[in-house]
DRENPA-3360 file (N, C-alpha, C; in nm, 2 decimals, always signed):
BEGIN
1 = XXXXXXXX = -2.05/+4.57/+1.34/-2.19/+4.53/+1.37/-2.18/+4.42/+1.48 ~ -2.21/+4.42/+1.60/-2.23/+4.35/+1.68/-2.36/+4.30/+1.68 ~ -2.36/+4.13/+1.71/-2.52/+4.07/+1.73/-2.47/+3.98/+1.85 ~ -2.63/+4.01/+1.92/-2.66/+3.95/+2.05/-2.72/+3.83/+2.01 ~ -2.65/+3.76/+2.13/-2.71/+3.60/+2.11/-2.83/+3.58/+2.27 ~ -2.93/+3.58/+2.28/-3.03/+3.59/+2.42/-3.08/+3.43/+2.41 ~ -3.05/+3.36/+2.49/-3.05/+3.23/+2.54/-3.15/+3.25/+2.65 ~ -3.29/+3.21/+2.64/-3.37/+3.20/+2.71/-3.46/+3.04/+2.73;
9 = XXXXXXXX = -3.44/+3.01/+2.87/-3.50/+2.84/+2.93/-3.35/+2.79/+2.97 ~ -3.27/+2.81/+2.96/-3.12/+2.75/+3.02/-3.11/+2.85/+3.11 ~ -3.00/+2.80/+3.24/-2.92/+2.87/+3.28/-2.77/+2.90/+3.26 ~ -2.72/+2.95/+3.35/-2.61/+2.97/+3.33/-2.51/+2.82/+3.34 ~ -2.52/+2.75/+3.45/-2.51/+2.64/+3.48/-2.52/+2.55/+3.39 ~ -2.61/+2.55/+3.32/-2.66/+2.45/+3.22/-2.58/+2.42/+3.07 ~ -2.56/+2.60/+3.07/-2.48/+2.60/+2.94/-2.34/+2.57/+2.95 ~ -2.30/+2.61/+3.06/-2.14/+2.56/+3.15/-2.13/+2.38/+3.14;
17 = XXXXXXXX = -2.24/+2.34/+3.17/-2.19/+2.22/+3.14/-2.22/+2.13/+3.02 ~ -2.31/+2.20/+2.94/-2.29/+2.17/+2.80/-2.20/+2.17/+2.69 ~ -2.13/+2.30/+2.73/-1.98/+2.31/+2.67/-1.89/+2.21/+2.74 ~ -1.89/+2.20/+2.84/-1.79/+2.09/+2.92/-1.80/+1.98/+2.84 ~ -1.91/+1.89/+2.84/-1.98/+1.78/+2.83/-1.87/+1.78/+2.64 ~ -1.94/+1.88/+2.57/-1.88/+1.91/+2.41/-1.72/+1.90/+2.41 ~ -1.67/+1.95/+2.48/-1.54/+2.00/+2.50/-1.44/+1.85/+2.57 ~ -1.52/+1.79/+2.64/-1.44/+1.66/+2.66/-1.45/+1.52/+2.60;
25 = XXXXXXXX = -1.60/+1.53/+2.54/-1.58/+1.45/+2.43/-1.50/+1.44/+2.30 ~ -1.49/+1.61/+2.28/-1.36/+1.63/+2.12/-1.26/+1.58/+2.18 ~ -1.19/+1.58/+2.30/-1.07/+1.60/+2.35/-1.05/+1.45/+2.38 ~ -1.18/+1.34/+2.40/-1.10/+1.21/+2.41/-1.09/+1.18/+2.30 ~ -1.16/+1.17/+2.20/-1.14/+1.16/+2.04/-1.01/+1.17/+1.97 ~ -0.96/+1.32/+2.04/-0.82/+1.29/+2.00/-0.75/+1.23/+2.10 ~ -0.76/+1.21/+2.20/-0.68/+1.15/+2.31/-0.62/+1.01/+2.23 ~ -0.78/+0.91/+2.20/-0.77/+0.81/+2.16/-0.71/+0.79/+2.06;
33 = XXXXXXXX = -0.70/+0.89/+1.95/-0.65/+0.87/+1.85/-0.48/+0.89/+1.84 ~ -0.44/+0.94/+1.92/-0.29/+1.00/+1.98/-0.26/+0.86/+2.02 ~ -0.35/+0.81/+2.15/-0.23/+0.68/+2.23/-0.22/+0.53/+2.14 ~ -0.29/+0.53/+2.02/-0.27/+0.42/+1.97/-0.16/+0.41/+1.90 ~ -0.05/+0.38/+1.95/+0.14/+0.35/+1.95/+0.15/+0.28/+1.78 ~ +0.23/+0.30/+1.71/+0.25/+0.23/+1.58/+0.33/+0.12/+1.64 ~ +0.29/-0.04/+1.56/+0.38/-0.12/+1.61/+0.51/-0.10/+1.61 ~ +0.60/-0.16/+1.67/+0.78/-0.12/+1.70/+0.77/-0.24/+1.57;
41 = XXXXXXXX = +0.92/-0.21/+1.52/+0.98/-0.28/+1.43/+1.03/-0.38/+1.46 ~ +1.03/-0.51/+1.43/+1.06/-0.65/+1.47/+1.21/-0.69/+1.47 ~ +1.27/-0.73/+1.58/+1.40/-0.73/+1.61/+1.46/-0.86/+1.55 ~ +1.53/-0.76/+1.43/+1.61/-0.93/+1.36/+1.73/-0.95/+1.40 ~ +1.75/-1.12/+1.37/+1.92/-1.10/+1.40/+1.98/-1.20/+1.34 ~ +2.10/-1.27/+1.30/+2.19/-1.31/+1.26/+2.10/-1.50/+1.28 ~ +2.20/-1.55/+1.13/+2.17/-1.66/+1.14/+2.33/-1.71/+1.32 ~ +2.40/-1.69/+1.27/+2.43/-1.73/+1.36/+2.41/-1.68/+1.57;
49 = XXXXXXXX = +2.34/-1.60/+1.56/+2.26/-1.58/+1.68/+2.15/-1.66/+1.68 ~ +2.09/-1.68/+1.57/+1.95/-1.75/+1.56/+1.97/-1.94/+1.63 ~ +2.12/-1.96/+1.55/+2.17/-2.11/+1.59/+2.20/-2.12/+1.73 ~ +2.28/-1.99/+1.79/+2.29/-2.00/+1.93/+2.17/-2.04/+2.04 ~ +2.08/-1.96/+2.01/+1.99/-1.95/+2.05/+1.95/-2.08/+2.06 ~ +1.91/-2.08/+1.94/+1.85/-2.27/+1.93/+1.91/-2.37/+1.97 ~ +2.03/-2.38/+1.97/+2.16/-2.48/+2.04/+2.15/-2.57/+1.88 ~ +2.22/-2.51/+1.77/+2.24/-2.58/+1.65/+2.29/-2.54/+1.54;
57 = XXXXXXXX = +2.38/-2.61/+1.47/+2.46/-2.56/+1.41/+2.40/-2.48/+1.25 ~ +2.47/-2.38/+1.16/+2.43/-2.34/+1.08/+2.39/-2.40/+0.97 ~ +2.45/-2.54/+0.95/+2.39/-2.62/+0.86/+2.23/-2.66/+0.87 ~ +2.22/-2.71/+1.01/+2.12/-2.73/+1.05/+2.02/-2.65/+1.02 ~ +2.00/-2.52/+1.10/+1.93/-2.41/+1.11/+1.90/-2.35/+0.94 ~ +1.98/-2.36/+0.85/+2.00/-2.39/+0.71/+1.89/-2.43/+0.65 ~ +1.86/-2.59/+0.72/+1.75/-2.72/+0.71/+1.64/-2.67/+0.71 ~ +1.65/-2.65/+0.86/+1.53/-2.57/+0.95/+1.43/-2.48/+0.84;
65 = XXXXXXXX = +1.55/-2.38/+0.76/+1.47/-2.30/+0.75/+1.40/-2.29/+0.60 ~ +1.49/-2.38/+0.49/+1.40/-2.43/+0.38/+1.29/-2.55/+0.42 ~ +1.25/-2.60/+0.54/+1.16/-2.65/+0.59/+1.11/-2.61/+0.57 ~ +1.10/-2.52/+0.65/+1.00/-2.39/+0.71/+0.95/-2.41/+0.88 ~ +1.05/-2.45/+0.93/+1.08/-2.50/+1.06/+1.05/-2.34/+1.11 ~ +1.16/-2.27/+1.11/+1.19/-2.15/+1.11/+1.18/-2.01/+1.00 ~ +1.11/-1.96/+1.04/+1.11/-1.85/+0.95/+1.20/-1.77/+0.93 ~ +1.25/-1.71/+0.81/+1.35/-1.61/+0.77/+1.27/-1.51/+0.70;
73 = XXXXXXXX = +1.42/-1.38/+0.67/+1.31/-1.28/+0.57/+1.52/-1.30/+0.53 ~ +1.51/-1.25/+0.39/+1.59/-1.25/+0.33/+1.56/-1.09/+0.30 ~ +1.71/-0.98/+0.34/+1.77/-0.85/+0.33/+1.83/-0.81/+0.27 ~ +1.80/-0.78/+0.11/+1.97/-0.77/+0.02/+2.02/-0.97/-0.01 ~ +2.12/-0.99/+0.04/+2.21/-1.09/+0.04/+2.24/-1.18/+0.16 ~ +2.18/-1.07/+0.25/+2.15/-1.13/+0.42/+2.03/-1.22/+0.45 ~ +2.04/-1.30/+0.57/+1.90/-1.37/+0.57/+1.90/-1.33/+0.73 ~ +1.82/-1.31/+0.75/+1.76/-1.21/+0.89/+1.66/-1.30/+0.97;
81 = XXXXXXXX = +1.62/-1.31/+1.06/+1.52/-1.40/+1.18/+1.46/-1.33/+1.27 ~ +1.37/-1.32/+1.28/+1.25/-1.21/+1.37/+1.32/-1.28/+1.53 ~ +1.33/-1.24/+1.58/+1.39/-1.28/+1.77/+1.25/-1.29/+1.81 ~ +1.14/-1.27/+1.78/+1.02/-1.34/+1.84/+0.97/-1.42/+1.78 ~ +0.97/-1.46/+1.64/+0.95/-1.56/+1.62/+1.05/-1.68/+1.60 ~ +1.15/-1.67/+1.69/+1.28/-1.78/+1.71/+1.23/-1.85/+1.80 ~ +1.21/-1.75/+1.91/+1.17/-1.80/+2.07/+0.99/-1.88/+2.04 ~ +0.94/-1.80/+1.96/+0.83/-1.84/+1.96/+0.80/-2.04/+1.89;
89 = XXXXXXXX = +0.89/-2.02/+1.78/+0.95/-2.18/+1.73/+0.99/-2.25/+1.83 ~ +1.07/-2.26/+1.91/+1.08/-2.31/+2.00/+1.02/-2.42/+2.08 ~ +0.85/-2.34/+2.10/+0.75/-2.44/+2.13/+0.77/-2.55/+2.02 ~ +0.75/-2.53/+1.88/+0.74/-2.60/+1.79/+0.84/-2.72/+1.79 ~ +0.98/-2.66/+1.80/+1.05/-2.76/+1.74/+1.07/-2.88/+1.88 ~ +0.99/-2.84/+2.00/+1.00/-2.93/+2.10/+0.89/-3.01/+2.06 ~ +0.77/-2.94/+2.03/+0.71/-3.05/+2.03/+0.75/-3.21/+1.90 ~ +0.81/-3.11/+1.81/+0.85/-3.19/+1.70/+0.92/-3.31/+1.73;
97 = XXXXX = +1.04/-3.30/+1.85/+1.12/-3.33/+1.87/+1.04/-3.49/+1.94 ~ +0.97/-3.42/+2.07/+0.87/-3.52/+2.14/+0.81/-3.61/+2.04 ~ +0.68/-3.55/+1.90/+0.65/-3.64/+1.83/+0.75/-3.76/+1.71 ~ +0.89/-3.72/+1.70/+0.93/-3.82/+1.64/+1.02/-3.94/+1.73 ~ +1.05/-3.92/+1.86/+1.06/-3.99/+1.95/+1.00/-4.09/+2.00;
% end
């Protein structure tokens, strides 16, 4: 059984770019939904990279970090240091340094 569909007050044109119009709206929808990237996973590293970094020894950095100078995440039996929030302390412990001076 075939059924006719008779589109009458449009043209041909008209309907051409109604589908267009339909067809590239669904398509940014998913576009959008595709390019939003999952955060990357935070690059940890070693207390002793962490001290390098900082110019200080492990005892210190030790200090630091039951402060809460510096942040850690504890891994198992390992204690781990985000490398952006090392660099990012940084600011901090300068200023720290300036205000007890």
């Amino acid at each position: 059984m075939q059924t006719e569909i008779i589109l009458s007050g449009i043209s041909f044109e008209q309907l051409q770019d109604s589908f267009r119009t339909i067809v590239q709206n669904e398509v940014q929808k998913i576009v959008s939904g595709l390019t939003t990237a999952p955060e990357p996973a935070p690059e940890l590293i070693t207390r002793k990279e962490t001290a390098e970094i900082l110019g200080i020894s492990l005892p210190t950095l030790n200090s630091w970090t039951s402060t809460g100078i510096i942040p850690a995440q504890r891994i198992g039996t390992r204690v781990r240091y985000n490398r952006a929030n090392v660099y990012a302390s940084l600011k901090d412990i300068e200023t720290l340094k300036y205000r007890r001076a």
